[in-house]
N, C-alpha and C positions, 0 to 999 in steps of 0.2 A: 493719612499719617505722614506726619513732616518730618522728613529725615535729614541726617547733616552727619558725611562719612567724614574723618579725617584721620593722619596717618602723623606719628612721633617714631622717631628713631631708640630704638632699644639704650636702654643707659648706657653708653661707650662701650656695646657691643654686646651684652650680658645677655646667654640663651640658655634656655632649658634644655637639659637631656635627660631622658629616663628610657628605663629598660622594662621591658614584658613581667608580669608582676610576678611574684614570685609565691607564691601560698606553702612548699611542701613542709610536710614537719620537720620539724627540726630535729636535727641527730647530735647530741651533744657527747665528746667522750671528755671525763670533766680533769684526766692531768691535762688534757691538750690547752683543755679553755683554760685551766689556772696557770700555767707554764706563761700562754701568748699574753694573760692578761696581766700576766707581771710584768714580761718585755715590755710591753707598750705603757705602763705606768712609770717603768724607769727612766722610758726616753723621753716621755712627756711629761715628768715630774714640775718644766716650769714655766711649761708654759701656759699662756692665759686659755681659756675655751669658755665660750659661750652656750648654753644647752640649750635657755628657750627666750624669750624677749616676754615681755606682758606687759601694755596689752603685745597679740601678737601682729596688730597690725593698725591703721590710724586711717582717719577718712582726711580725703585730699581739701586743702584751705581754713588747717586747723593747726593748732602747736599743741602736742604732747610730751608726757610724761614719759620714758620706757624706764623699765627697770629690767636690765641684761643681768641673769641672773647662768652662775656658771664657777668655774673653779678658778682663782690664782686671778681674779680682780681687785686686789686692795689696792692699785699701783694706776689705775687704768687715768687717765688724761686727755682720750681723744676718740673721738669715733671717726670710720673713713666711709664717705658715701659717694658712690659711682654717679649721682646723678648732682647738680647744682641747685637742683631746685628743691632740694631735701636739703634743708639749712640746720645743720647743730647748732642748738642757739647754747645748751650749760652741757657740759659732763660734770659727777661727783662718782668718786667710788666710796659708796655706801662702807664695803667690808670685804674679804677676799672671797666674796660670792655674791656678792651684788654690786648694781652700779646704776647708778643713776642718768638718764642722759634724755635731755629736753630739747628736741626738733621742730622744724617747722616747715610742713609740709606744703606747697607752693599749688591754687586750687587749679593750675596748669598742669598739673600731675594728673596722668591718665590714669586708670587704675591697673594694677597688676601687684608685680613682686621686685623689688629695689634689694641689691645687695649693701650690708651694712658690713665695716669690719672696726672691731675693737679695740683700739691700741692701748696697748700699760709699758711703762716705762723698762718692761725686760721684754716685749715680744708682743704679736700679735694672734689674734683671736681667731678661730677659725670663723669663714662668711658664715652669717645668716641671710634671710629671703625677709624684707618686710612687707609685712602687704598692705597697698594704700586701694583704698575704695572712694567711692561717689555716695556710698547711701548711709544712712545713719546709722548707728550699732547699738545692739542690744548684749547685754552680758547673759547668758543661759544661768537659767536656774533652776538650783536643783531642793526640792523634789522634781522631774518630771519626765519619768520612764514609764509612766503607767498613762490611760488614754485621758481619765478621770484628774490627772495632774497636768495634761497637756498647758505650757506656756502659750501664752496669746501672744503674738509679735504684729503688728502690721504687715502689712505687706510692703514691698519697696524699702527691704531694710537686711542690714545685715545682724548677725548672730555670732556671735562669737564664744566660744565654751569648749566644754574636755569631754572627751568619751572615756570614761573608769574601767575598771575590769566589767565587763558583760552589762556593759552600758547601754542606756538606749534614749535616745534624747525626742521629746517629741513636740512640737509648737503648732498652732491652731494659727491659721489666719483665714481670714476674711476678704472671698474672693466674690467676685461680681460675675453674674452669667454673661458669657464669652470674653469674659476677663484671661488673658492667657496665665498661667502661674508657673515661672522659671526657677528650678531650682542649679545650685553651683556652688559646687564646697571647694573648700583649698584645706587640703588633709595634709598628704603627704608631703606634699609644696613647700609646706610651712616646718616640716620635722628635719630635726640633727641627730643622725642614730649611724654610728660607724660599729656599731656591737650586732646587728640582728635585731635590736630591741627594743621595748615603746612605740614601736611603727603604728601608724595609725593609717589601715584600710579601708579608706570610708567607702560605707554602702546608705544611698539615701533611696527616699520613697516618699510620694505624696498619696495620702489615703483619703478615702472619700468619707461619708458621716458615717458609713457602715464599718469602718476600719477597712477596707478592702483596697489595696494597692491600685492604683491608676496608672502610675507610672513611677520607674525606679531605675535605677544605673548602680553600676559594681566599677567598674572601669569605664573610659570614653578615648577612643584617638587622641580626641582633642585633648585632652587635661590628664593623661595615662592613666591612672592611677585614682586617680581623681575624677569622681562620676556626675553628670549631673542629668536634668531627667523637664520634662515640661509636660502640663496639664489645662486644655480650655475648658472648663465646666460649661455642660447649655442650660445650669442653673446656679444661680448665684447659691452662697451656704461658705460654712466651716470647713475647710479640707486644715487635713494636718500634716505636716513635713515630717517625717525619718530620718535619722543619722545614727549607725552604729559602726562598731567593725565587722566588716565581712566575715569575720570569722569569730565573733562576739570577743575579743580580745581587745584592749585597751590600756591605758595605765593614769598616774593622777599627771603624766606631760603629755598624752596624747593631745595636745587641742587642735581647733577650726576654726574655722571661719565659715559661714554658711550663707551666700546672699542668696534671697529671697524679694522673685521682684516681677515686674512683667517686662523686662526692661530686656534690647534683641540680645540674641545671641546667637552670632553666625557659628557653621561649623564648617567653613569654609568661604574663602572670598576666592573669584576666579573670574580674569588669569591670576596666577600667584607668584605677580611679577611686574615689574619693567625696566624704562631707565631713566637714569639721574636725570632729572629734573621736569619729570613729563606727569601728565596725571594721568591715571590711570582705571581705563572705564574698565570698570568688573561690578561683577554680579556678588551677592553674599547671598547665602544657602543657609537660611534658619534650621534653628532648632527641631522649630515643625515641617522644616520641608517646600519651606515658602522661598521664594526666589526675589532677588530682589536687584535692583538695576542701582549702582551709586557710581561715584568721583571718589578718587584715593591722591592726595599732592602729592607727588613722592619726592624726598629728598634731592639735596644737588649732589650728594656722595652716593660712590656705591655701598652698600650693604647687605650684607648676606642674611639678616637675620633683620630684616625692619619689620616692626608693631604697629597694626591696623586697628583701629576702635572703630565699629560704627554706633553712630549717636542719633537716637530719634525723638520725638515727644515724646517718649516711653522712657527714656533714658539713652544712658550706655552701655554696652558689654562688662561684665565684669572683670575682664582678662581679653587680651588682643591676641588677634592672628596672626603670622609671620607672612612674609611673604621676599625675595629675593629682589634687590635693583640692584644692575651693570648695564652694561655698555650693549649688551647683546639686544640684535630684535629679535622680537619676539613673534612667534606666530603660534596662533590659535587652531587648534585642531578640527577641523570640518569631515563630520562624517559624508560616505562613507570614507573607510581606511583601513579596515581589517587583512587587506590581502596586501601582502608584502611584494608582490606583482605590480598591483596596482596603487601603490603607496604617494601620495602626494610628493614631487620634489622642490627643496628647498635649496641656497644659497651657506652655505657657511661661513663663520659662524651662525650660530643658531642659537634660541631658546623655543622651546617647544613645548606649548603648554597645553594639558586635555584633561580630560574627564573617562575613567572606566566607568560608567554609568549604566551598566547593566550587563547581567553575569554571561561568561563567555566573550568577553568582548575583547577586542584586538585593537590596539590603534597602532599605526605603523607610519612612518615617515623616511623621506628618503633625501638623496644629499650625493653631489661629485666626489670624491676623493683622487687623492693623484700618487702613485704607486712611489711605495719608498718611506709618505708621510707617515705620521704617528698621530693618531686623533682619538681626545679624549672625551668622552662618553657619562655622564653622571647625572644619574636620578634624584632630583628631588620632591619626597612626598611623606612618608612618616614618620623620621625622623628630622626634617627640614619645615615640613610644614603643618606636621601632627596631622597629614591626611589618614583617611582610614584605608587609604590603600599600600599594601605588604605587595611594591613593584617584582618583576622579572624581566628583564630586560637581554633581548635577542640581538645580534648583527649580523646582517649578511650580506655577502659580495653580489660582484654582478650577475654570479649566473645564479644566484639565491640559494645559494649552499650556508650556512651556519658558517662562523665564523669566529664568534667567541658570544659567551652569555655570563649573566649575571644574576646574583640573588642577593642574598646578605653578604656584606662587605664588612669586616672589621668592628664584629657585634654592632654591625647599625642594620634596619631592614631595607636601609634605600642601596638599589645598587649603584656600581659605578665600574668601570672598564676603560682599556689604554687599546687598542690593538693598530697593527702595522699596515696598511694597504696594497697588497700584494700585484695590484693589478688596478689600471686607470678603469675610472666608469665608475655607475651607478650604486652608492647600497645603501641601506636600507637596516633602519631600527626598529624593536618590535615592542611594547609593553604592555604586559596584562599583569592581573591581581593572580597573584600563587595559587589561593585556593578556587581561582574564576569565579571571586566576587566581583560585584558593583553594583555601584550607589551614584547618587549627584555627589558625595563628599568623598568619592575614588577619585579626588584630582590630583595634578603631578605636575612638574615641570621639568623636561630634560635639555641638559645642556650641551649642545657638542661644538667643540672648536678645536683645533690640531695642538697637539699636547706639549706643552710648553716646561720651561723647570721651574723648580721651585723649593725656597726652604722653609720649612716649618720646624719652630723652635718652641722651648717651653723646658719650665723648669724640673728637674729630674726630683722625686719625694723625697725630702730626706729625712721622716715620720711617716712611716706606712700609711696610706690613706688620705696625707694631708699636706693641702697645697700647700708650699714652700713658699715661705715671706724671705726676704734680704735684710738681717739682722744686722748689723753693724754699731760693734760698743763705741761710747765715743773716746778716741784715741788709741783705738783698738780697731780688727780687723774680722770683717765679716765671709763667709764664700756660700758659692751657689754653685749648681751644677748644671747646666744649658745641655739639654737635648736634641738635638739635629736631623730630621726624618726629611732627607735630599726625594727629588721626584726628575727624573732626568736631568741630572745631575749628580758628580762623582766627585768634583775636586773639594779642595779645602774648603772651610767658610769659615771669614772674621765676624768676631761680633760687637756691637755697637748700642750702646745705652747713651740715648739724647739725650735725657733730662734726670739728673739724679736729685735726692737734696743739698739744700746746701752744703758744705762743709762735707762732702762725701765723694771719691774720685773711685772708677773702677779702672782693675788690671784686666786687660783680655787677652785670650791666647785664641790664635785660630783650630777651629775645631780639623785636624788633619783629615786629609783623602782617604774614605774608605770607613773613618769612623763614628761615631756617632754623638762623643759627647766631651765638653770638654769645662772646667772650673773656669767662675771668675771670680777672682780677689777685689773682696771691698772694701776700703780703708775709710775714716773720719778722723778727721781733725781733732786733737785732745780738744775739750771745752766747749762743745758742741753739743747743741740742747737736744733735747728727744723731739724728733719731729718724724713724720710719716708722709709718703707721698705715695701715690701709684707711679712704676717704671716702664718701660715696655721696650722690648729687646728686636734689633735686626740681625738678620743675617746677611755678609755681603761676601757674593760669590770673588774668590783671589783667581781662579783660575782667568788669565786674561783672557782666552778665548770664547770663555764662556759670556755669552751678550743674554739681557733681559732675562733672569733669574729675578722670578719674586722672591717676597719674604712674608712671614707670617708670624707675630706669637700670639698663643694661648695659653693659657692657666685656665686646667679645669677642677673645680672644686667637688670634691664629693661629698652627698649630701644625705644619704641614705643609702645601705650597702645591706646588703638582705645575705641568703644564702653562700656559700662559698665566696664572701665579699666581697658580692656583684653590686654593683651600685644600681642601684634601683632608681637614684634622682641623684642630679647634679648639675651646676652650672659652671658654664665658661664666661671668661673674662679675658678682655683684650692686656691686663696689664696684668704686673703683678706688683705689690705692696714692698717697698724696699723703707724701712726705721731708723735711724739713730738710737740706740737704748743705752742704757747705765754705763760706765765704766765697769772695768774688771779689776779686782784687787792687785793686779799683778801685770806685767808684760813678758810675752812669750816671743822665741827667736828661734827659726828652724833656720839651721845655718846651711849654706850654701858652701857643696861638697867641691876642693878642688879637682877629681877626678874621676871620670866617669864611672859607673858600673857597665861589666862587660857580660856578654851572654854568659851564660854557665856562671857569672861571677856571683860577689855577695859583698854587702856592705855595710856600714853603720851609718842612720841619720842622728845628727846630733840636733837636741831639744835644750834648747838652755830657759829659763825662767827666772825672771827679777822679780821678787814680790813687794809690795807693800809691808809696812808695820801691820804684824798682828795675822796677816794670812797666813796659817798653817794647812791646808786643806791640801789633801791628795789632788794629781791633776793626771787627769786618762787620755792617754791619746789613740788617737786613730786615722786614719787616711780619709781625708773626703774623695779620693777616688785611686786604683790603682793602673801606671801606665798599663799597656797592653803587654803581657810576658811577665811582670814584675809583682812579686809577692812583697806581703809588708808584712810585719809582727804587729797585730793592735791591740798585744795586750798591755806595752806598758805601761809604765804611771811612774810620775814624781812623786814622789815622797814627799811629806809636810815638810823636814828636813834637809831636803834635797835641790837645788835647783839646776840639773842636768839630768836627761836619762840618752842613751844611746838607742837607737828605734834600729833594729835589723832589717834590710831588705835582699831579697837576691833576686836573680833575673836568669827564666831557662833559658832555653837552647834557643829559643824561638820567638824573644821579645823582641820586639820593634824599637829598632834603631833609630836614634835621632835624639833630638832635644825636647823633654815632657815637664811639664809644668807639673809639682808637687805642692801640696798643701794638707796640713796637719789638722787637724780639729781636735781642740783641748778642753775637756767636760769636765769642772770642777762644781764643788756644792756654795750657795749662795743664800740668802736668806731667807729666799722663798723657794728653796728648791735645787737642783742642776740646773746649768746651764750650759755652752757650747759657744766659744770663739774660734776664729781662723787664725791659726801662724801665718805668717810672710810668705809668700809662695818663692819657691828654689827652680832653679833649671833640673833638671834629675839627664845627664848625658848617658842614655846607653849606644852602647859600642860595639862592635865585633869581635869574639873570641880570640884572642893572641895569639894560643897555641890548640893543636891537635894532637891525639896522643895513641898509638898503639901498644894494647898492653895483651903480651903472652898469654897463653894459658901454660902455666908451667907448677912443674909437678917436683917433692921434694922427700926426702923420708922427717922421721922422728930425730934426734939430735943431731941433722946434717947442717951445713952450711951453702949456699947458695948465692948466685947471683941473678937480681932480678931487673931482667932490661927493659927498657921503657923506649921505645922509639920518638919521638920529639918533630913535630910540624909545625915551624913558627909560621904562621900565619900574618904575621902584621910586623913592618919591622919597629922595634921599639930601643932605646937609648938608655932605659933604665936600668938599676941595680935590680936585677930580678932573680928568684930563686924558686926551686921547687920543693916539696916535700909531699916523702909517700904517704898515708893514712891508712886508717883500716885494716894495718894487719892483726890477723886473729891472733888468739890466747895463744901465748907461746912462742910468739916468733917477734924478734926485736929487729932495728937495722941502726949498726953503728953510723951510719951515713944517711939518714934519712931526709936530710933536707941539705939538699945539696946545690950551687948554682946554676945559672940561665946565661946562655946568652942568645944575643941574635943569629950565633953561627950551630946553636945546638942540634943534632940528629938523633941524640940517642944520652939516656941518663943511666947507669948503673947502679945498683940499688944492693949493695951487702946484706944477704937477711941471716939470723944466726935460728934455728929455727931448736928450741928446750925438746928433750926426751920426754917431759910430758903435754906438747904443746897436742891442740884438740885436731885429730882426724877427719878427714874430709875433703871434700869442695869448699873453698871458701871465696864467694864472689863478693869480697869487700872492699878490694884494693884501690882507692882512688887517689889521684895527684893534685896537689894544690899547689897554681902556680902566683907569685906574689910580687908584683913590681910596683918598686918604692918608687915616690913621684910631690915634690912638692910638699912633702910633709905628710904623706897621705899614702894606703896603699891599696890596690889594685888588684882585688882578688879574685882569679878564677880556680871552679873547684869542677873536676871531669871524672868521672869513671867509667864501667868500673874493669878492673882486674881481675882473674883468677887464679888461686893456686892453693894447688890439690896437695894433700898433705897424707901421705902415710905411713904406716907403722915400720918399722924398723924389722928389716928381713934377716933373720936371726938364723944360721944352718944350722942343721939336723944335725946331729950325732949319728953314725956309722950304728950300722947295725948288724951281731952276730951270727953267723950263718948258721942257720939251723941245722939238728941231724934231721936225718931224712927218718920217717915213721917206720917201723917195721912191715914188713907186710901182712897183712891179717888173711889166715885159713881161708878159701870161699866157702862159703858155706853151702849145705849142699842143698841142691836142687827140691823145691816140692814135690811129694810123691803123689801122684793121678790118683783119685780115687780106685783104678783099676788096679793098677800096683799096691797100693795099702793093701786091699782084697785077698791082692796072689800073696805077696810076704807073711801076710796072717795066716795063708793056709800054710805055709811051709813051715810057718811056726808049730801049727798044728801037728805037723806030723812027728 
């Protein structure tokens, strides 16, 4: 058999992620489901979503038809595709549910799954997966869930069709004795389901003449969710293929993709790795278990996630393997190595690649550290490489004590670990399969080299569930929300967009020490056409002493979210998509406050709005994010009639001082729906509290008069006209002097209270002071409490009271007589 491996780099970074599948019933409680399902209709009222493609996938060195089929396409103008050699040759939008869009697929195109994204002239579409193949395609037809209806397809060919409710699809091919016959579906791969629903759990089977299963798959490592299954007959005949849902569920979007072929399929290439620019001798571990010696070129860039096809006389693989190239050497595991005594040692950096290869098995490796360092530790194999091994990973010092261990990290199953080196000399790492499986397809690669910083960015959701594109009207203002997850590192980090579209400039603010995320404002040019491009954001470390800080972004899209909206499938993407879309009827202006907001204080944002002829529409504001301490009001809205609203904010005790970049987001209705611009982003200064304030607890009757003193800590010296006023006295009690002046030399305020004959009894802990310094046209509000003061009734004296006589004194009465004396007095009566 004449074979020929070669290796393509993943579309500009784009990998699969999926989660352990998820089958349990479903528990619906149904206000919950109509409640979130109306949320999410309101906020996604306008923008475009794509639901399935058809076909859903095209064979490579051909040009197709697709027809994107989905809601709030009648506008649509462009499609974006991650990879160059997928050439959009026309788009048309059909209707605002279709759209038409003619590609041409380049026969250098390996097979697998290409992300596609949809742009219409108000927004972009969420990703879809296309899937391009090598073999010819057959459309399923139906009748054929019965054995007697079985479709005939050749073999060496792909299948493409929908599993229905309690669907069963089944196709006859013609296989030759010792023919091998590979089956491989793309189910799940291929679905958009952010509800729980329409998922499609393919379970396939190849049955013999007798109907009797040969071989079948539910789920696979390699393809999650997605099973596939191989059969050599030692006599040639009819075998028929299977595809239903696992759980006989289905719907009319479930569809597939089905290749059907003799064509290899590694389930593992090893090692699963190298470096930039070396080829790479490894082995690939068929379907049946066959081993096999090939050449892999690997790229001149590093790559975390590059795509292996091997290609024989038989064909291609229908889907590629992963495997890791950097800088790191590599070394191959040589048994034995189970005993962490006796553990092979290496030189660091390191990659480290092996095989659990049969149950109980231990592989261990060992490595210098020097006391003090920090070195980091990280598994790659089930989620990096779809191995079938679910690592655990051990460290231990020099006198072989435990140290730190790992298992699942951050819902992924591969682990990864930081730990400190307490002590120079020898240690030693340990990795086995959790449940002490192994197979030849338990391979792994771990990496260790002394832990360095690092930022990783990415854009924050601003639709539940769905990656965030960079909208920007033209002549109008777009924002986004940048995520910042520091790794030994603490200080600031600025951010930095190379390549925007034309006619498009971004504002950035550095993301402050300590937190984690911060807006950037996008502005375009008025007259600027709708154009789309992919972005991709750095992070760069401000702290000066910090030296060699990488940077990283990613956009992950989710693509199937099952139970408690766990994503079941999703891909990542090195960029993310930044637009040009429509104008807005109108320009909006958040003005720029001449003075600060102080802790404890409160203040007014003002919204002003210039409309166009004819725009009458409500406009809703809200905060694309709020500083850290500082509360917003997002319920207001402008009026049709109206072009100012005042937007309330205050700030506790406890809000972070300094200089915070503010930005408004303004939701007005449109003609296909809502929509969402940014206001101009403001400085927002908050400040330190001016004053401190000691308030009595003081106590008063029913129609008395009082005086209630306020002790006074100016904290900050300040120049202004400033004044105070008490608040919150209860029912009853007024103060001719309640707002009385400030200055910088204040100790103490007296407070006149007049307190009504009917005012209400009690404790009343309501008393608070608001202090107010005018400044610039603008004022300066802090609001502190609280006071107490106790209020009761009116102590009214008794009336005197007249002296009683005294009782008379009453007869004693006389003594009871003994039964013995009744007896005697009876007789002397007698006598």
């Amino acid at each position: 058999m004449k074979m020929n491996a070669f290796s393509v780099g993943r579309p500009n970074g784009v990998t699969g992620i999926g989660v352990a599948r998820n089958r349990a019933v479903r528990t619906v409680v149904a206000c919950v489901v109509f409640v979130c399902l109306q949320t999410v209709a309101s906020v996604r009222a306008s923008y475009p979503v794509v639901e399935r493609l058809q076909p859903m996938g095209v064979r490579a060195g051909t040009e197709t038809k697709l027809t994107f089929h989905g809601q709030r396409l009648g506008d649509t103008y462009d499609v974006v595709s991650d990879d160059p050699r997928i050439e959009i040759i026309d788009v048309k939008a059909v209707d605002g549910k279709k759209a038409d869009v003619t590609l041409k697929v380049a026969e250098s195109v390996s097979p697998g799954l290409y992300p596609l994204r949809l742009v219409t002239k108000t927004g972009v579409a969420n990703l879809r997966l296309l899937s391009v193949g090598h073999l010819p395609v057959v459309t399923e037809a139906e009748p054929n869930s019965r054995p007697d209806q079985a479709q005939s397809v050749p073999i060496n060919h792909t299948i493409e069709g929908v599993v229905d409710t309690e669907d069963v699809d089944l196709f006859n091919v013609d296989v030759a004795a010792g023919q091998r016959l590979t089956v491989e579906v793309e189910g799940i791969r291929l679905a958009f389901s952010l509800r729980n629903q329409n998922i499609l759990d393919p379970y396939v089977a190849i049955l013999d003449s007798e109907g009797i299963e040969v071989a079948s798959s539910d789920d696979s490592a390699l393809l999650q969710q997605d099973g596939l299954c191989t059969y050599t007959p030692d006599q040639a005949g009819t075998y028929t293929v299977m595809i239903r849902d696992s759980s006989f569920r289905g719907s009319r979007v479930s569809g597939y993709r089905l290749h059907i072929g003799d064509f290899p399929r590694p389930m593992a290439i090893f090692p699963a790795g190298g470096q930039p620019g070396s080829v790479l001798q490894a082995q690939w571990i068929d379907v049946d278990g066959s081993v096999h010696e090939d050449q892999f070129q690997l790229p001149s860039l590093t790559d975390d996630h590059h795509r292996l096809w091997v290609k024989t006389d038989k064909g291609i693989s229908p889907s590629p393997n992963t495997v890791r190239v950097n800088d790191l050497p590599v070394h191959v595991e040589t048994e034995p190595n189970d005993d962490i005594r006796k553990a092979p040692e290496f030189t660091l950096p390191a990659a480290f690649c092996g095989i659990v290869d049969k149950e109980n098995d231990f592989d261990c490796f060992s490595f210098q550290c020097k006391k003090g360092r920090r070195y980091r530790v990280e598994v790659f194999a089930r989620h990096a490489l779809r191995s079938s091994l679910d690592a655990v990973l051990n460290v231990f010092g020099p006198d072989n004590r435990t140290i730190q261990s790992s298992d699942d990290v951050a819902g992924r199953m591969d682990p990864s670990l930081e730990f400190a080196a307490k002590e120079d000399g020898k240690h030693t790492i340990r990795i086995y399969d959790h449940l002490r499986l192994g197979t030849p397809t338990h391979q792994y690669r771990v990496e260790v080299v002394e832990a360095t910083a690092e930022v990783n960015l990415t854009l924050k959701e601003l639709r539940r569930d769905e990656a965030t594109p960079a909208l920007v009207p033209a002549g109008g203002h777009g924002a986004i929300m940048v995520t910042a997850a520091r790794t030994n590192y603490g200080g600031p980090i600025g951010i930095d967009i190379p390549s925007l579209p034309d006619g498009v400039t971004a504002t950035t603010f550095d993301v402050p020490a300590g937190r984690g995320e911060i807006p950037v404002l996008l502005s375009a040019k008025a007259g600027t056409d709708p154009i789309c491009q992919p972005i991709s954001l750095t992070g760069i470390a401000k702290d000066p002493k910090a030296l060699n800080v990488g940077s990283r972004f990613v956009q992950t899209h989710k693509l199937v979210l099952g139970q408690n909206r766990r994503h079941m499938w999703a891909t990542d993407t090195p960029h993310a998509l930044c637009a040009v879309v429509e104008p807005t009827p109108f320009e909006i202006e958040l003005v720029q406050p001449k003075t600060p907001i102080v802790r404890q204080g409160s203040a007014n944002l003002v919204v002003r709005v210039k409309r166009n002829d004819g725009f009458k529409e409500q406009i809703a504001l809200r905060t694309l994010y709020n500083p850290p301490g500082v509360g917003v009001n997002n319920s207001r809205r402008i009026a049709g009639d109206k072009s100012e609203a005042l937007i309330p904010i205050t700030a506790n005790s406890r809000a972070a001082t300094g200089q915070w970049p503010m930005i408004l987001m303004a939701t007005f209705t449109a003609p296909g729906g809502s929509q969402v611009i940014a206001t101009n982003a403001i400085d927002l200064q908050v400040e330190n509290e001016y004053f401190k304030y000691a308030f009595p607890k003081a106590a008063t009757e029913q129609g008395k008069s009082m005086t209630y003193a306020v002790n006074v800590e100016v904290l900050r010296e300040f120049d202004d006209e400033a004044e105070i006023e008490l608040v919150g006295l209860p029912n009853g009690v007024t103060s001719p002097k309640a707002v009385q002046p400030l200055t910088k030399d204040s100790t103490v305020v007296n407070f006149p209270l007049e307190i009504a004959a009917d005012a209400k009894v009690g404790k009343h802990r309501t008393l608070v002071c608001v202090a107010r310094l005018k400044r610039s046209g603008e004022v300066i509000t802090q609001t502190t409490g609280t006071g107490e003061l106790r209020i009761d009734k009116t102590m009214v004296a008794a009336p005197a009271k007249k002296p009683e006589k005294p009782a008379a004194k009453k007869a004693a009465e006389p003594k009871p007589l003994s039964r013995l004396e009744q007896l005697r007095q009876k007789r002397q009566e007698m006598k």
